[in-house]
Biotite code that builds the C-alpha atoms (Angstrom):
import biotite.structure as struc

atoms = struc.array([
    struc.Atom([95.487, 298.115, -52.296], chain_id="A", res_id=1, res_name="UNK", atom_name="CA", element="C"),
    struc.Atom([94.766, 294.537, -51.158], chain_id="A", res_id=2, res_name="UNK", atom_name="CA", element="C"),
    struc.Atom([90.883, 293.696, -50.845], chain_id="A", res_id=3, res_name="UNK", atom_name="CA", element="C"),
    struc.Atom([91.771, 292.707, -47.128], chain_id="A", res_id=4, res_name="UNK", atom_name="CA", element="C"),
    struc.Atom([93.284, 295.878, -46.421], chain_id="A", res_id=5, res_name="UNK", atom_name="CA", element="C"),
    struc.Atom([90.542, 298.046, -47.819], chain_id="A", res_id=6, res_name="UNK", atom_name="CA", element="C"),
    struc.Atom([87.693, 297.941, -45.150], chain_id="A", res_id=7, res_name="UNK", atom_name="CA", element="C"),
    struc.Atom([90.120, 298.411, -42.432], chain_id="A", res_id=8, res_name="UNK", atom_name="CA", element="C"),
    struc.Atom([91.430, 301.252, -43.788], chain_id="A", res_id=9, res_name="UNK", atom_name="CA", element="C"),
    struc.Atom([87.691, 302.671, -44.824], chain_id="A", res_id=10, res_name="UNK", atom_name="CA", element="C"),
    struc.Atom([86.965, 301.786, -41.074], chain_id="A", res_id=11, res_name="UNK", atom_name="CA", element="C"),
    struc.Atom([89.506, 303.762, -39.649], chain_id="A", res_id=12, res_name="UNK", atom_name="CA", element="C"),
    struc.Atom([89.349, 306.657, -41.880], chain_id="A", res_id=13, res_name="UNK", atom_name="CA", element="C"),
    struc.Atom([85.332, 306.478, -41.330], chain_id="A", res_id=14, res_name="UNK", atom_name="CA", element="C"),
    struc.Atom([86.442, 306.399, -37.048], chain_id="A", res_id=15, res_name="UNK", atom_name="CA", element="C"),
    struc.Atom([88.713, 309.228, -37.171], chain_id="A", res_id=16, res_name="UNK", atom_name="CA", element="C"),
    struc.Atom([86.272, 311.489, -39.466], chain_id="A", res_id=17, res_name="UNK", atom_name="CA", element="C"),
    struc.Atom([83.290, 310.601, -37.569], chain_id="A", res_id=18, res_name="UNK", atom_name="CA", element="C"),
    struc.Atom([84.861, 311.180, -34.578], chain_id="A", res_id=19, res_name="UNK", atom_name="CA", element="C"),
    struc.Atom([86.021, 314.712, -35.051], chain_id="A", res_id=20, res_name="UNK", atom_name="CA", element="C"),
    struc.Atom([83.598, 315.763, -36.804], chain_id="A", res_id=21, res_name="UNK", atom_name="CA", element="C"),
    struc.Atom([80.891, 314.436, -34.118], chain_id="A", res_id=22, res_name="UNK", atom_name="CA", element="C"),
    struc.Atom([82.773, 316.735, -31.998], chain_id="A", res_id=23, res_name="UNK", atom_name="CA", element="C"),
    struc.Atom([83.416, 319.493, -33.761], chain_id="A", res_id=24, res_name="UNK", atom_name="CA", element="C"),
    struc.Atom([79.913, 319.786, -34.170], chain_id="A", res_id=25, res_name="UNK", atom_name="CA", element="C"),
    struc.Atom([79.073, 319.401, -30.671], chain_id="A", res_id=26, res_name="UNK", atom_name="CA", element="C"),
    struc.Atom([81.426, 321.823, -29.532], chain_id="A", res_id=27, res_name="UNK", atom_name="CA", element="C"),
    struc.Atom([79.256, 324.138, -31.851], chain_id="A", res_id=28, res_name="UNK", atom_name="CA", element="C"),
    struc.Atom([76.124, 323.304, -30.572], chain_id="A", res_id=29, res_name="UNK", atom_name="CA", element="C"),
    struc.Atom([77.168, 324.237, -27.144], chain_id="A", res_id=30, res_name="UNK", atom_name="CA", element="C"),
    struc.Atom([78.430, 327.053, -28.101], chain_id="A", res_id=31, res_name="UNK", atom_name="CA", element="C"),
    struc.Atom([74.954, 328.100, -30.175], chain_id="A", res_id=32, res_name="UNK", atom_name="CA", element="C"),
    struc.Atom([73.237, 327.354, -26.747], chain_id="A", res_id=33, res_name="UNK", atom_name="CA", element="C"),
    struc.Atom([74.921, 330.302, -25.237], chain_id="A", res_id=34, res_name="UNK", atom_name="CA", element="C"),
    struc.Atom([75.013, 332.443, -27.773], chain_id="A", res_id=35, res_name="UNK", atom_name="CA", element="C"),
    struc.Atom([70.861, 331.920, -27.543], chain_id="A", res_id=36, res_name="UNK", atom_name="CA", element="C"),
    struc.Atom([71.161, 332.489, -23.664], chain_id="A", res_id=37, res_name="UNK", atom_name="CA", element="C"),
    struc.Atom([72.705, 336.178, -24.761], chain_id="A", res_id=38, res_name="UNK", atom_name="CA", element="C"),
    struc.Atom([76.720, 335.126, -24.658], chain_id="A", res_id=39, res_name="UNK", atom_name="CA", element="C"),
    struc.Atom([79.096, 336.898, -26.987], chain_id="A", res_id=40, res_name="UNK", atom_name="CA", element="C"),
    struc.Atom([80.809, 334.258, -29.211], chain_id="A", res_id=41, res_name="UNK", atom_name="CA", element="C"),
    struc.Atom([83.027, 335.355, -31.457], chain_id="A", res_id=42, res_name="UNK", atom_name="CA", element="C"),
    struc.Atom([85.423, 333.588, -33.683], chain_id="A", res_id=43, res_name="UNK", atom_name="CA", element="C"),
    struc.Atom([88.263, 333.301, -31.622], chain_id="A", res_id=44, res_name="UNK", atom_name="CA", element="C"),
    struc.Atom([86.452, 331.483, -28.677], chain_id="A", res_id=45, res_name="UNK", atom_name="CA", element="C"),
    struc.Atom([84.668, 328.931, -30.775], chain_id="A", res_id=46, res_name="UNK", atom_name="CA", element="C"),
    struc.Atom([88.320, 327.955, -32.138], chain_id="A", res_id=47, res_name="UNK", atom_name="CA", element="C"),
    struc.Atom([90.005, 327.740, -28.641], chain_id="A", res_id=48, res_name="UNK", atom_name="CA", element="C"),
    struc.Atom([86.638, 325.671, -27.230], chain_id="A", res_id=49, res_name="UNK", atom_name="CA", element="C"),
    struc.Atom([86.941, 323.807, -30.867], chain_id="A", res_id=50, res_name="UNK", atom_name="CA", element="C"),
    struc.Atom([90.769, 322.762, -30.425], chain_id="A", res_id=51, res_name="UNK", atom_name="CA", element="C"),
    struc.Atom([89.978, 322.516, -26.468], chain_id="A", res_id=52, res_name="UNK", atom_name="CA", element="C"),
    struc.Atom([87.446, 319.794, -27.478], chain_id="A", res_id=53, res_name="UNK", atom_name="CA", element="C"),
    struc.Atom([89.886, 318.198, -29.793], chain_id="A", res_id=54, res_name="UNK", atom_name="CA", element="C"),
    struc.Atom([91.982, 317.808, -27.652], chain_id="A", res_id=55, res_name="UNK", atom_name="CA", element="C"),
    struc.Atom([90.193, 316.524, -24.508], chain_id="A", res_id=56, res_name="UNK", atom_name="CA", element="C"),
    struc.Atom([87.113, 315.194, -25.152], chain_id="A", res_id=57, res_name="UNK", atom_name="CA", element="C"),
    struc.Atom([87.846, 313.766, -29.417], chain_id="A", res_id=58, res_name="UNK", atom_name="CA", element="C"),
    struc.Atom([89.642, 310.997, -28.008], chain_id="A", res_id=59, res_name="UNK", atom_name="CA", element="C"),
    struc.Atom([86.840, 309.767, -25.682], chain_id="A", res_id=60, res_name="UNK", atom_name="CA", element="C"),
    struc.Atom([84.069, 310.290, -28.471], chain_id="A", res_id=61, res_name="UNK", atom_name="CA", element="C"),
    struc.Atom([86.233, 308.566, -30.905], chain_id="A", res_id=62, res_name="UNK", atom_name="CA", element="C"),
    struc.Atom([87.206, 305.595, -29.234], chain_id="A", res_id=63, res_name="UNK", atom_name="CA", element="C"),
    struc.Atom([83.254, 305.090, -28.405], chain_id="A", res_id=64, res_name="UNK", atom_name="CA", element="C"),
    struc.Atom([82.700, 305.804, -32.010], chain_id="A", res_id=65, res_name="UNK", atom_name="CA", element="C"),
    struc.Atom([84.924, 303.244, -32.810], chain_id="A", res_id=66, res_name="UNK", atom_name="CA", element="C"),
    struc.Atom([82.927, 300.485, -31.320], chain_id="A", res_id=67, res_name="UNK", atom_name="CA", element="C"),
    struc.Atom([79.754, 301.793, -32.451], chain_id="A", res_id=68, res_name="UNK", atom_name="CA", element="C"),
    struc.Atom([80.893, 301.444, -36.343], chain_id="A", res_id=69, res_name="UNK", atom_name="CA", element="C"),
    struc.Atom([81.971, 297.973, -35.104], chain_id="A", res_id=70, res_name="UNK", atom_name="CA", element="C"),
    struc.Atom([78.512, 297.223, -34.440], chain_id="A", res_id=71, res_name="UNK", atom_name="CA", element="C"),
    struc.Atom([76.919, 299.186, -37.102], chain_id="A", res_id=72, res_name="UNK", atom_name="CA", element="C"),
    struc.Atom([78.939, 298.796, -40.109], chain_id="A", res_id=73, res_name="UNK", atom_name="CA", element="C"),
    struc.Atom([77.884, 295.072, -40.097], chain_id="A", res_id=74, res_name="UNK", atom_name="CA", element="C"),
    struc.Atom([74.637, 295.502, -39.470], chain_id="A", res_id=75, res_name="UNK", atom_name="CA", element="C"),
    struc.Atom([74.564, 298.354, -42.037], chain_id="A", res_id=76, res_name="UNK", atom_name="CA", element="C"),
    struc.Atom([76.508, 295.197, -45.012], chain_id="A", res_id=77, res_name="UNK", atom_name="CA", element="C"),
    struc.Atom([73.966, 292.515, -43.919], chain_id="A", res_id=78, res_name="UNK", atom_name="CA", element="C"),
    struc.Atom([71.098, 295.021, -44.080], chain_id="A", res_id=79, res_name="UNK", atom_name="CA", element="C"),
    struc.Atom([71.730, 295.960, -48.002], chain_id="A", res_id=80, res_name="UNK", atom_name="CA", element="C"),
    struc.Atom([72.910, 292.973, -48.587], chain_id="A", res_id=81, res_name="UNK", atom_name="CA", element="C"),
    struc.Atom([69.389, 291.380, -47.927], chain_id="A", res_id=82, res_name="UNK", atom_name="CA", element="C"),
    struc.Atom([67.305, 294.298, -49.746], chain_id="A", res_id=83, res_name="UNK", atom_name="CA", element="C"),
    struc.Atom([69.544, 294.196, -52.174], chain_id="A", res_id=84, res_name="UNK", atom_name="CA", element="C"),
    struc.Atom([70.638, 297.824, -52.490], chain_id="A", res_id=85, res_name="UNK", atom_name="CA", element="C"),
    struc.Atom([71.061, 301.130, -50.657], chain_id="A", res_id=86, res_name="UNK", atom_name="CA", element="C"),
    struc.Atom([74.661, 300.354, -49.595], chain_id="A", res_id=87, res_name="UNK", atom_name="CA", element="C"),
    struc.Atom([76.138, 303.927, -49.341], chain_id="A", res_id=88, res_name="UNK", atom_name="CA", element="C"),
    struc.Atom([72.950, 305.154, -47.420], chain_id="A", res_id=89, res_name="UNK", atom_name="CA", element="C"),
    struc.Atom([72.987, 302.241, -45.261], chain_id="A", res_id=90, res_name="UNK", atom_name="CA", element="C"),
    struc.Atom([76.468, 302.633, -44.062], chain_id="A", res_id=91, res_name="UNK", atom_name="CA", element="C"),
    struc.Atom([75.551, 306.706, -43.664], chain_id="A", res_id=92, res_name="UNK", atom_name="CA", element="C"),
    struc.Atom([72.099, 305.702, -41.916], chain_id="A", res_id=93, res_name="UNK", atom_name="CA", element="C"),
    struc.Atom([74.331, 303.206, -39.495], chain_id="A", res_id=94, res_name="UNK", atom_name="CA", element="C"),
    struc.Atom([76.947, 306.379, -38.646], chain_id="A", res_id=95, res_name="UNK", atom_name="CA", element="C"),
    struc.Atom([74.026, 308.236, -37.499], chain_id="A", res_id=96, res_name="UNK", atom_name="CA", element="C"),
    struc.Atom([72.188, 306.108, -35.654], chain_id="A", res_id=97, res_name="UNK", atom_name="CA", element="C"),
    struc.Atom([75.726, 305.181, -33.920], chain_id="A", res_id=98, res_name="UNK", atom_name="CA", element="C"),
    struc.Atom([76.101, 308.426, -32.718], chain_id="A", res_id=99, res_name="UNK", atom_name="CA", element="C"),
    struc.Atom([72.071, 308.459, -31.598], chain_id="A", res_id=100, res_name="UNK", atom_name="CA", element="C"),
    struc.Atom([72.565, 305.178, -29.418], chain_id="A", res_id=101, res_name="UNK", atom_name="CA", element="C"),
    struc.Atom([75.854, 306.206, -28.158], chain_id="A", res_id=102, res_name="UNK", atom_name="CA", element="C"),
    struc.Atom([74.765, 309.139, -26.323], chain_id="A", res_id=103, res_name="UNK", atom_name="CA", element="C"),
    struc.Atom([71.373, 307.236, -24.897], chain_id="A", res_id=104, res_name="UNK", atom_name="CA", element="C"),
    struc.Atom([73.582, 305.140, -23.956], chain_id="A", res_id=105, res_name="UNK", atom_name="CA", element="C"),
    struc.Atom([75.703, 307.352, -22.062], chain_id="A", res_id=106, res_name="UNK", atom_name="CA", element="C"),
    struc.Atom([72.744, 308.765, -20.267], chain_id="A", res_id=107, res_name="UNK", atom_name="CA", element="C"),
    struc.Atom([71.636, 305.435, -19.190], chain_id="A", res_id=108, res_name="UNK", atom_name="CA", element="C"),
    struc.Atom([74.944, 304.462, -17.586], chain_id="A", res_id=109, res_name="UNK", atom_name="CA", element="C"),
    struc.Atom([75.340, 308.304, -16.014], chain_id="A", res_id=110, res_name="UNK", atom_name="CA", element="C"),
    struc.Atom([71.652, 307.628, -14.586], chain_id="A", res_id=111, res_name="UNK", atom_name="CA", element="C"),
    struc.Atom([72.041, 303.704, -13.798], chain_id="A", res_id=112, res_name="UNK", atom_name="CA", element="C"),
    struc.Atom([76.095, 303.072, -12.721], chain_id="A", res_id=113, res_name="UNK", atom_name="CA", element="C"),
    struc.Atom([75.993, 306.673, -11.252], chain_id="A", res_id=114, res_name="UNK", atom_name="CA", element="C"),
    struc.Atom([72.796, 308.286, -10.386], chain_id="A", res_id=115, res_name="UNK", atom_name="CA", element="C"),
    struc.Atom([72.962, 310.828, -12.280], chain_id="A", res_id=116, res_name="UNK", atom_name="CA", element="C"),
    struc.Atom([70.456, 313.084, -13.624], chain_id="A", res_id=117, res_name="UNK", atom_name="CA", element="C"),
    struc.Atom([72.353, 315.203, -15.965], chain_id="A", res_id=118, res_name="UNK", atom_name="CA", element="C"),
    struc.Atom([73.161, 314.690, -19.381], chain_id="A", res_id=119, res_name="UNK", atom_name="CA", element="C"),
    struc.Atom([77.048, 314.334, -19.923], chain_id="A", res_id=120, res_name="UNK", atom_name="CA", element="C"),
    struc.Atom([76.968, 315.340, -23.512], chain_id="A", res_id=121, res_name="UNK", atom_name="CA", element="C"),
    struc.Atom([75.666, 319.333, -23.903], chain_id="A", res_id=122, res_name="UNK", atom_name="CA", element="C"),
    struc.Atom([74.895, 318.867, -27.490], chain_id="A", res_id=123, res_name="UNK", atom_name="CA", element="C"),
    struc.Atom([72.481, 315.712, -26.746], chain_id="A", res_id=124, res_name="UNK", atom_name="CA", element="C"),
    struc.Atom([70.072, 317.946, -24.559], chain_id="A", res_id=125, res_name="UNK", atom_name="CA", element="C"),
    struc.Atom([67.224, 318.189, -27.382], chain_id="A", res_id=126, res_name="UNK", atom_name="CA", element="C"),
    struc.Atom([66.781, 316.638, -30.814], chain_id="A", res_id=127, res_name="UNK", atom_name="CA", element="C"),
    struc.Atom([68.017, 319.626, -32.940], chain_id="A", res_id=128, res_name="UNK", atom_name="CA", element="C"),
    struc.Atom([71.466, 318.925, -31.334], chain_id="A", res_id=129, res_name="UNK", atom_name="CA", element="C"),
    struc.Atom([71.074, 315.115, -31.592], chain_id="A", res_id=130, res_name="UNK", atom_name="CA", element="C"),
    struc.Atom([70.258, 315.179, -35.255], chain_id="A", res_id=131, res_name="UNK", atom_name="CA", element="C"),
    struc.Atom([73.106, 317.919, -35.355], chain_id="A", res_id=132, res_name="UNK", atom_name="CA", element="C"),
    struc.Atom([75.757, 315.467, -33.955], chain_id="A", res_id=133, res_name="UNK", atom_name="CA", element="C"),
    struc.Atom([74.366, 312.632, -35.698], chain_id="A", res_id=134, res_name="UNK", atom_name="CA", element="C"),
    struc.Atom([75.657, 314.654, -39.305], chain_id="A", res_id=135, res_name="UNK", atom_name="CA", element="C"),
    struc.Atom([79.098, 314.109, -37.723], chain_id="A", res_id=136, res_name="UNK", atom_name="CA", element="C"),
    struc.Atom([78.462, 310.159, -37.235], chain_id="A", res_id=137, res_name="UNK", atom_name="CA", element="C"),
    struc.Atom([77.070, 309.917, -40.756], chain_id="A", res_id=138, res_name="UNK", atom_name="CA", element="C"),
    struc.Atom([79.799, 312.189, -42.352], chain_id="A", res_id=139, res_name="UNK", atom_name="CA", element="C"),
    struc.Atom([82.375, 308.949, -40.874], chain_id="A", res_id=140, res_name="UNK", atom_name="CA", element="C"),
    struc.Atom([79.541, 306.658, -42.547], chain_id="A", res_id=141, res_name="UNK", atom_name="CA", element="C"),
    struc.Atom([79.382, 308.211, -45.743], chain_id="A", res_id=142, res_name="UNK", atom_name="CA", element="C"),
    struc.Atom([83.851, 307.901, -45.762], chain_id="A", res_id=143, res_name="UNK", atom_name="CA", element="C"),
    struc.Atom([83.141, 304.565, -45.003], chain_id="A", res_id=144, res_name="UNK", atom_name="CA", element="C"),
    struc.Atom([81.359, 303.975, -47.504], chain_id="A", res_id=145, res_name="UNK", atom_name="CA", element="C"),
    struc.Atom([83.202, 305.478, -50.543], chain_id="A", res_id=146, res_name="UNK", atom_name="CA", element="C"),
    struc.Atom([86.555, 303.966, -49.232], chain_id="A", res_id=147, res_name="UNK", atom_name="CA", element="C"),
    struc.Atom([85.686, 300.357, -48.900], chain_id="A", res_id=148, res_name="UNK", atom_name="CA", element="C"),
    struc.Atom([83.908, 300.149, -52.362], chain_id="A", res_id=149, res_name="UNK", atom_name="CA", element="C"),
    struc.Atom([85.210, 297.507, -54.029], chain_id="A", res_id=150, res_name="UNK", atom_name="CA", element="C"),
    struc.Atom([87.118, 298.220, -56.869], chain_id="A", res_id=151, res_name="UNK", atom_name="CA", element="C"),
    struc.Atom([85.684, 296.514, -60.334], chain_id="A", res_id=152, res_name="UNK", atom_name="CA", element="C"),
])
């Protein structure tokens, strides 16, 4: 594979991964948080609400993923670049903090654009789903890193 082709191909590997796994996961924690209110989940449900989310909210989450690993990813090169090591971790660091800033983010425009006091994202509520969801960022972090090593 060309050098030039390589990172683009690592990025969108890393934005489709990250992005569906960010969601699978958060489909998960939503569903944990009523299963601790008392709801019956079983198996079947958490597949239809899975391949519900896939389907409806993926491509939403994905496409903001995508711009997040625009910013990170860089920041993540220059980073290790200038300590002169840690590249995998920094790229897996930068897919998790991604995911962290995306959903402040989105609960800054819901409360400034909007006025909005709730939070759009279920599985942002509290930190254990944040750090949760942030797995799914860093899972599309740690792809990126592996597939735009450069061969030697």
């Amino acid at each position: 594979m060309p050098a030039r082709i390589r990172p683009v191909i690592a990025y969108l590997a890393a934005v489709v991964t990250g992005g569906l796994a960010t969601t699978i996961l958060s489909t998960q924690v939503v569903l944990q948080y009523l299963v601790n209110a008392g709801a019956a989940m079983p198996l079947d449900a958490r597949l239809d609400a899975t391949l519900a989310d896939l389907g409806g909210f993926a491509p939403t989450l994905t496409l903001l993923t995508a711009i997040g690993y625009l910013i990170a990813f860089p920041v993540a090169r220059l980073v290790s670049r200038r300590i002169g090591g840690l590249r995998s971790f920094g790229y897996v660091l930068a897919g998790f903090v991604t995911i962290m800033v995306m959903i402040y983010a989105i609960e800054v425009f819901y409360q400034a654009v909007l006025a909005s006091t709730i939070t759009p994202i279920g599985s942002g509520r509290d930190l254990w789903g944040l750090l949760i969801i942030g797995l799914g960022g860093a899972l599309g972090g740690a792809v990126f890193a592996q597939l735009a090593k450069r061969k030697s």
